[in-house]
N, C-alpha and C positions, 0 to 999 in steps of 0.2 A: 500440645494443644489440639482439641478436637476440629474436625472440618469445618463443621455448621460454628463452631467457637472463635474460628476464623473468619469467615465469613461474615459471622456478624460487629465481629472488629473493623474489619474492610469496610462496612456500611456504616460505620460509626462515624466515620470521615465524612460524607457524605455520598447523595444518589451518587452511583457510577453504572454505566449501561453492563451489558451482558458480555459483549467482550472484554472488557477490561477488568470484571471481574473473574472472568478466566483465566484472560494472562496473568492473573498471581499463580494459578496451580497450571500454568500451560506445560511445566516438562513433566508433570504426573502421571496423565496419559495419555495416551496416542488413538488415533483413531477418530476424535470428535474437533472441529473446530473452536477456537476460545467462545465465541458467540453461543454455538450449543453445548460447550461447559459451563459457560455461564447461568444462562438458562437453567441449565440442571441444577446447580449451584442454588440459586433463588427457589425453584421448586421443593428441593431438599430443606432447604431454611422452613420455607413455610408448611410442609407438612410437620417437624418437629416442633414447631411454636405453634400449629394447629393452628393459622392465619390463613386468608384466603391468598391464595397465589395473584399476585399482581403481574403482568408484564410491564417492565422497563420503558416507560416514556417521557424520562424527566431530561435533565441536562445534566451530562457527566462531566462530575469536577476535573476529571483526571486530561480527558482527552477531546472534549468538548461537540462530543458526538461525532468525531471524525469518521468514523465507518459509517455512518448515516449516508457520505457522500463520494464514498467508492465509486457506485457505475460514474458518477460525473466525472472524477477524479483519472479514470481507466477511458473516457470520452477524451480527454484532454491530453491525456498520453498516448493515444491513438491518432489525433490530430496534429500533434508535435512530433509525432514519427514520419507522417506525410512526407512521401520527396526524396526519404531513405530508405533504401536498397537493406533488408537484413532478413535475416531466418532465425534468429537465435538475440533476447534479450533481456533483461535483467531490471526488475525496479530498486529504486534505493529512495532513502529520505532523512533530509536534514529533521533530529527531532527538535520542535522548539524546548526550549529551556525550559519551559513553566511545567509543561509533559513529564521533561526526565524530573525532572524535582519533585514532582508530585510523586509516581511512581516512585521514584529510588526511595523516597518518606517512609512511606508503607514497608519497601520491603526490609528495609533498614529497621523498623519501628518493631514488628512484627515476625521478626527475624527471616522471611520467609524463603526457601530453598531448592522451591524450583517454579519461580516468576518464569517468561518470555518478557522480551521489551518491546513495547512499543513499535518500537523501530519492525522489528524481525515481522510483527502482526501484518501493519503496513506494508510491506514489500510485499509478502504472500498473498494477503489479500486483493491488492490492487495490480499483482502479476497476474494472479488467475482471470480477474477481468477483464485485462488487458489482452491476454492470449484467447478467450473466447472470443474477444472484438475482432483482432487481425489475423485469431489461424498462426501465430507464430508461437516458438518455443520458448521456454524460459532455461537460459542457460547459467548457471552458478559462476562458473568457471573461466571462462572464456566469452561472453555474449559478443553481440557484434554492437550491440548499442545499451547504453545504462541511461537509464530516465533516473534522474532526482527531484522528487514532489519537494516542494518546500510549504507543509502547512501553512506557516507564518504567513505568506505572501501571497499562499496560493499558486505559485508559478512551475514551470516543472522545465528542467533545464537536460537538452539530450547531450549524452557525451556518447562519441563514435569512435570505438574502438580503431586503433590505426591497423594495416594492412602490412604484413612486410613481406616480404621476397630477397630472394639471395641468388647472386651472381658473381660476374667476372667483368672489371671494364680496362679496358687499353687508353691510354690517353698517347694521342699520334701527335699534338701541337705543343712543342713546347709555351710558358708562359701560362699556363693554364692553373690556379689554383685548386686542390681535391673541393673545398670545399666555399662555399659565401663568405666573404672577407667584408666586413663594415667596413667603412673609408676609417682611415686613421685620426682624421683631421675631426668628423661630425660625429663618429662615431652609430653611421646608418642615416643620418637625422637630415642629410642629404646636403651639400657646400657647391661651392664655388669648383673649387680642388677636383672633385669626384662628379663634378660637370652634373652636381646635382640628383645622382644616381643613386648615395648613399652607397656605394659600393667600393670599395681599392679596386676589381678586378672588374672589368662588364660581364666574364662567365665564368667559370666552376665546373668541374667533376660531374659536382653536385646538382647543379643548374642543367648544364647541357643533358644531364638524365632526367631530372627532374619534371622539368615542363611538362614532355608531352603523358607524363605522367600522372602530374597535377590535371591536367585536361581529360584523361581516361577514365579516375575514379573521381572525376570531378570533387576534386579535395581542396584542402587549403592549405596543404605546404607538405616539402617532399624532404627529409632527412637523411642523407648518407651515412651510414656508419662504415667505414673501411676499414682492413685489415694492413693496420698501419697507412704511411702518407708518406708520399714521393715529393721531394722541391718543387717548386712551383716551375722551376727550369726544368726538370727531368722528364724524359717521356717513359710511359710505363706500358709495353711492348711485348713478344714473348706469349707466356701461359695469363697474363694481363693480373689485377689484384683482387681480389675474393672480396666481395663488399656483399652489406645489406641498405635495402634501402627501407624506411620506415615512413609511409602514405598518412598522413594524418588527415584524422574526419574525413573520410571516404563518403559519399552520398552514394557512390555504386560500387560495389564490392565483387560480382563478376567480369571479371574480364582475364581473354586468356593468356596465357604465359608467353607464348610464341607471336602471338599480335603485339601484346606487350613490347618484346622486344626489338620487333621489327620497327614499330613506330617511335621507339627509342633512338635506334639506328640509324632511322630516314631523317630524324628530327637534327641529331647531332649531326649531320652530314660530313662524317668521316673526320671530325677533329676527335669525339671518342667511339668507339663501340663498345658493348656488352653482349654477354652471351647470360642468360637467365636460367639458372639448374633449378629449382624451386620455390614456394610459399615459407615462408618463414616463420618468427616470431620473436617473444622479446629476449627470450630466453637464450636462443642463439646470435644474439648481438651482442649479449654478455659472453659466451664465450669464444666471439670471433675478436670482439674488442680486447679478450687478455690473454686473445692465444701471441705466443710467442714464438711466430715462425721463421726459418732460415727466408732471407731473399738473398737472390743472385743480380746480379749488375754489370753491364757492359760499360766501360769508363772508355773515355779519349783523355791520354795523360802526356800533356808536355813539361816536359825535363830541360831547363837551363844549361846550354851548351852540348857535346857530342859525349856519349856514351853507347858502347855497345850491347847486343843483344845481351852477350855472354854474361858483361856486367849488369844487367837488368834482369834475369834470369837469376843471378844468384839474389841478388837485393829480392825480388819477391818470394825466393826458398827461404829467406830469414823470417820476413812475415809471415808466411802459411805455417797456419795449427797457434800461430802465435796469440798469447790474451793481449788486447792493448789497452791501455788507460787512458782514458778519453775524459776530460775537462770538457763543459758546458762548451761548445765553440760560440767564439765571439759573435756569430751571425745571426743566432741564435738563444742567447744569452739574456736577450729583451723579453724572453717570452716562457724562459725555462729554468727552473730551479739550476742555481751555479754548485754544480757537484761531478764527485768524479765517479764516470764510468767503465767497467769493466766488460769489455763484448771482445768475441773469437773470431779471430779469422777462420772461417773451415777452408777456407781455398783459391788459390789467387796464382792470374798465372798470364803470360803476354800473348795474347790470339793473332796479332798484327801489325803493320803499321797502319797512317793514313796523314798524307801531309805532313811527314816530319814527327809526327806524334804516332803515341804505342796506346793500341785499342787491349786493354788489359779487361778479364771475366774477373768478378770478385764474386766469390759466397763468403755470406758472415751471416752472424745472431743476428736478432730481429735487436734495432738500436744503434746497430756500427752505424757511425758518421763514417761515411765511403770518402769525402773529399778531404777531412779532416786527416785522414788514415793515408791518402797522399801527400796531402802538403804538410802537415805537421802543426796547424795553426798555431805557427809562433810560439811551438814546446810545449800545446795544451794537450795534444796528442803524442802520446810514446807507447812504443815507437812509430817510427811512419817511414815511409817512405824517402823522403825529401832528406830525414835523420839518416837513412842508411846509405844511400848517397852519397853525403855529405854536401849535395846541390838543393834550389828551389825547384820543387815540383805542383804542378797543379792540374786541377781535373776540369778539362774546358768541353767538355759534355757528356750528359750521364743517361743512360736509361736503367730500371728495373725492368729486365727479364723473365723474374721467375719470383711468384712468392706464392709460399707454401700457404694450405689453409689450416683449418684444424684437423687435426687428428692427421692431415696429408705428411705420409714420407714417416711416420712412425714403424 
């Protein structure tokens, strides 16, 4: 079908303004915007039907003269950015319905084969106006803030990219949750039980980092992702655990690594510290969340009645290098699919005494139950400890030592 044979199919529909007549042939060529394909489009019609050339001033069926109201549109996205800190952003927009339907009609109808949508005109158009207003970039990829126009309603709604950074935290107090625990009773919603808190724990990992962090990018909430999770009894001590922490809706986006940290440290007053090696992103929260690293463990292990070194020495040369099978332990059981697991000891060995009890190092896979792997929870673990014995053994304090990050120790 000829050009001008299309185009005057398009109009057949009814008036449609000059962009919209564009975006039917917008991936045709490059170089002119749909407004001035359009344009040309119209001029071309009416030099071939020898009519006088009109410009476009009716009401377009399609999209209801919506680029008529871009600078307003690019004002109001500029006013809704107000307050936020960014260099780099991105527009977007809900099409209404009536829009996509009308377009998809046509190009469905007419079979056509290189439309633009709607949509794609929008964002470019009301990006460019946007970045002449505030001097900012428009980034595809990564922006630090995404505007959504909502013709329908007219509102335009900011969403701010979160911030993330990646470190190292030690947690010195035992009783300390990695992360925010809802109360069990309200489920957040705040009781009696949880003295109204909405919380099981008053602080967290997660919390005690969080705050003065939440205060810094003036955000609204601060997300831990760690590389794995120590008991809520364990202290995590040593080379400390590789976390990211994830800044949601940042209002300010500078701030530097090393204040950062510092005001983390003063904040937490010595229940955790952090040490901060970089900016982050989302992409390395997915690979620190499914890396699978060796940790190491200090235990304090009392053994039921007297046994000597020699005999304790040998019982832990049975476990090392050993796979054990490890059943969901009961303690855990409430909150974890009930199946059985395979994790390695790499190495286990007695450092000391202290009171009566043997301060044993443990390295294993990322997933040993460490206390399981002493006491034997009741045969859900084999072998253990307590089994090779043939005594009750138990682990009456534990810290993580050492836990690898990614790619660390390969």
């Amino acid at each position: 079908m000829a050009l001008n044979e299309q185009v005057e199919k398009i109009l057949a529909y009814g008036e449609c303004c000059d962009h919209c007549l564009g975006r039917f042939f917008g991936k045709r060529s490059h170089g002119l915007t749909d407004d001035e394909r359009g344009r040309g489009l119209r001029i071309a019609r009416a030099l071939e039907l020898n009519i006088p050339y009109e410009k476009f001033s009716g009401a377009c069926w399609i999209c209801g003269n919506f680029f008529d109201a871009v600078p307003e549109w690019a004002q109001k996205v500029a006013k809704a950015l107000e307050g936020y800190e960014y260099a780099t952003f991105l527009v977007g927009c809900r099409v209404p319905p009536l829009v996509a339907e009308n377009e998809e009609m046509v190009w469905s109808d007419l079979a056509l084969t290189d439309p633009e949508p709607f949509k794609s005109e929008v964002n470019r158009e009301v990006g460019k106006a946007v970045s002449a207003i505030t001097g900012k970039t428009v980034d595809f990829k990564k922006p630090d803030v995404t505007v959504l126009l909502d013709p329908s309603t007219g509102d335009v709604e900011v969403l701010v990219n979160a911030i993330f950074f990646y470190g190292r935290y030690q947690k010195f107090e035992r009783g300390i949750p990695q992360t925010h625990w809802p109360c069990r009773a309200c489920r957040g919603a705040g009781c009696e039980k949880c003295n109204y808190t909405g919380k099981q724990y008053l602080d967290s990992v997660e919390e005690l980092i969080g705050r003065p962090v939440i205060e810094a990018f003036c955000a609204e909430n601060a997300v831990l992702h760690g590389a794995g999770r120590e008991d809520i009894d364990a202290r995590c001590i040593g080379t400390g655990r590789p976390f990211i922490l994830e800044v949601d809706a940042p209002k300010k986006r500078t701030v530097e690594l090393a204040a950062l940290e510092a005001a983390i440290n003063e904040s937490a007053g010595g229940r955790v510290s952090v040490a901060l090696s970089h900016w982050s992103d989302r992409a390395e929260v997915e690979t620190l969340k499914s890396s699978k690293a060796h940790k190491k463990y200090r235990i304090l292990v009392e053994v039921e009645g007297q046994i000597s070194a020699e005999t304790l020495a040998n019982a832990l040369k049975t476990l090392s290098g050993v796979t054990i099978h490890q059943r969901t332990p009961e303690r855990v059981a409430h909150r974890r699919a009930d199946k059985i697991r395979e994790r390695k000891v790499l190495g286990i060995e007695c450092v000391g005494e202290q009171d009566g009890k043997f301060i044993l190092e443990v390295l294993g896979e990322a997933g040993l139950y460490i206390k399981e792997l002493i006491s034997g929870d009741q045969g859900r673990t084999i072998p253990s400890l307590a089994e090779i014995l043939k005594r009750p053994a138990h682990v009456t304090s534990l810290d993580v030592v050492q836990v690898e990050g990614p790619q660390e120790g390969e």
